[in-house]
C-alpha positions in Angstrom: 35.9 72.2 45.6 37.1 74.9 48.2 34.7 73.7 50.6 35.6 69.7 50.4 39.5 70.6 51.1 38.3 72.5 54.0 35.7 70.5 55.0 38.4 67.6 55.5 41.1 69.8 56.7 39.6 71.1 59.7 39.4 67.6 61.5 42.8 66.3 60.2 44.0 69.7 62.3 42.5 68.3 65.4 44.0 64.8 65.0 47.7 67.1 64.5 47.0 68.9 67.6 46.1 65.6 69.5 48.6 63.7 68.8 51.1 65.7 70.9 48.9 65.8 73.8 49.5 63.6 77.0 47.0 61.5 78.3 45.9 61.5 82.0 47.1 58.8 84.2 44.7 55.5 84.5 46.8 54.3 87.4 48.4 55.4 90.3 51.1 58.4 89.6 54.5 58.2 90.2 55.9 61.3 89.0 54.9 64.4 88.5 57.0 66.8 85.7 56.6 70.6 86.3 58.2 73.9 85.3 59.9 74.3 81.4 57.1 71.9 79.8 55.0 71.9 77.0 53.1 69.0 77.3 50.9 68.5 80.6 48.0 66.2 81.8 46.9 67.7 84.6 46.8 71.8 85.1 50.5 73.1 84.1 52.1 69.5 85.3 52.6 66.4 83.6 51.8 63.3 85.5 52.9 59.8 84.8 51.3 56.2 85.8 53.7 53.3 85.5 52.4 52.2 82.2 52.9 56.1 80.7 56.7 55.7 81.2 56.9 51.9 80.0 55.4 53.2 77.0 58.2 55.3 76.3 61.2 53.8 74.4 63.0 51.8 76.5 67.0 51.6 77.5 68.9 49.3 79.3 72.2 48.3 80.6 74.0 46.6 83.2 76.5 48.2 85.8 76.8 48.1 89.3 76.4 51.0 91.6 78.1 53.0 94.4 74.9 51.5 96.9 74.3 47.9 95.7 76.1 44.8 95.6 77.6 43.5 91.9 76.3 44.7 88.8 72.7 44.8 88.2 70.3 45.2 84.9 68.4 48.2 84.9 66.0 49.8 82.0 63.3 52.4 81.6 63.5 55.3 79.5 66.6 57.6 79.0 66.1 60.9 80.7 66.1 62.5 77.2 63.5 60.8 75.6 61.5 61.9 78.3 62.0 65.4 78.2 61.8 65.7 74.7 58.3 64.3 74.8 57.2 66.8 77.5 58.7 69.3 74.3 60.8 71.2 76.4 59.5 75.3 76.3 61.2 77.4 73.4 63.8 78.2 76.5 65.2 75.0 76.0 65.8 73.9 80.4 69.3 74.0 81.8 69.0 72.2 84.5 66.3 69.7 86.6 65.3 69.5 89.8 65.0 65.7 91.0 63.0 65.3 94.6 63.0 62.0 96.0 60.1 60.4 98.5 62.4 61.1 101.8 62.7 64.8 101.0 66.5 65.0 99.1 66.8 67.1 96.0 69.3 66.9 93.5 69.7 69.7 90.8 71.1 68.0 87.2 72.3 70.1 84.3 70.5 68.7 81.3 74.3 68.4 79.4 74.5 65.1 81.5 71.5 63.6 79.4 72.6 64.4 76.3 76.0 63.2 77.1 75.4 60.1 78.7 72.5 57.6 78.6 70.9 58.9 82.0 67.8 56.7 82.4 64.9 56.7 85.1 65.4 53.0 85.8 61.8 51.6 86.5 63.4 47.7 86.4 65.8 46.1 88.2 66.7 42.5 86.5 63.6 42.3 84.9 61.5 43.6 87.8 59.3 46.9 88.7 62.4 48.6 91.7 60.3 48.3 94.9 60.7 51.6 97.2 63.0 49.6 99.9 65.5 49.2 96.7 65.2 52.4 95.4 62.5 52.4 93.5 60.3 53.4 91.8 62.2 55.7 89.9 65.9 55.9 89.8 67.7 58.8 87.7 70.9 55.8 87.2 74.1 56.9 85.4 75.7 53.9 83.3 78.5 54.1 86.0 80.2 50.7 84.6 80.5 52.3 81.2 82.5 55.1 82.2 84.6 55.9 85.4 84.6 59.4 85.3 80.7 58.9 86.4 81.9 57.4 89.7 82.8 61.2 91.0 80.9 62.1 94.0 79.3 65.5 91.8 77.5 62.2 89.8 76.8 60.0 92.5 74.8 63.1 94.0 72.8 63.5 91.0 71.9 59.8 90.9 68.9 60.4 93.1 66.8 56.7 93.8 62.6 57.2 95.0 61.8 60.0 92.7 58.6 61.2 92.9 59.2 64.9 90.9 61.1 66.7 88.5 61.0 70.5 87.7 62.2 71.6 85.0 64.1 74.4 85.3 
């Protein structure tokens, strides 16, 4: 009887340890996760196609921003979520370090994810956020939902054409 439990046990362990990992990239990557992480793709990084993050739960809302005209609908998934499936190391990060396409970096202490829905908008009224609007990735604050996120401090961290975050 020893031997069945075992003999059964031993894949079921593989399936556990497989369904954390993260899947390479079929398509084209845009963004690359480095640094504090537990879960990577691709040497110690994490890399992520378009479909990767829409698989992720999804968040939306409406607000306008300090750079465009009106209010806008944005979604993709809340900077948390995201983390937390890269399982953050046992040092639990501080901080990120967002780099954009044109070379600007913006450090972000992981307290603003956890106290506001912080999400790396991929859609812009129902449409992928081409590069000339921002896009593809855009670390947005819900600035409409509360006016304390209209500081200049937040409108620093709300870095548009992200390409990589460190963990830090």
């Amino acid at each position: 009887m020893g031997w069945v439990v075992l003999m059964f046990s031993t894949p079921l362990a593989g399936l556990a340890e497989s369904a954390d990992d993260l899947d390479a990239p079929n398509g084209p990557v845009i963004l690359t996760v480095s640094g504090n992480i537990d879960h990577t793709n691709v040497g110690s990084e994490a890399q992520f196609d378009r479909a990767m993050l829409a698989a992720l739960p999804q968040h939306e809302f409406e607000t306008s921003t300090p750079w465009t005209e009106g209010s806008s609908h944005y979604s993709g998934p809340l900077m948390r979520d995201l983390l937390a499936r890269l399982s953050l190391g046992s040092d639990a990060a501080d901080a990120v370090l967002v780099s954009a396409l044109n070379g600007y970096e913006a450090e972000i202490p992981v307290s603003d994810f956890n106290d506001h829905n912080v999400i790396l908008a991929m859609n812009k009224n129902g449409e992928a956020i081409p590069i000339r609007e921002y896009g593809p990735l855009w670390v947005l604050y819900p600035f409409d939902q509360d006016e304390t996120l209209l500081s200049e401090k937040i409108r620093f961290r709300a870095v548009w054409q992200v390409m990589q975050i460190n963990v830090l």
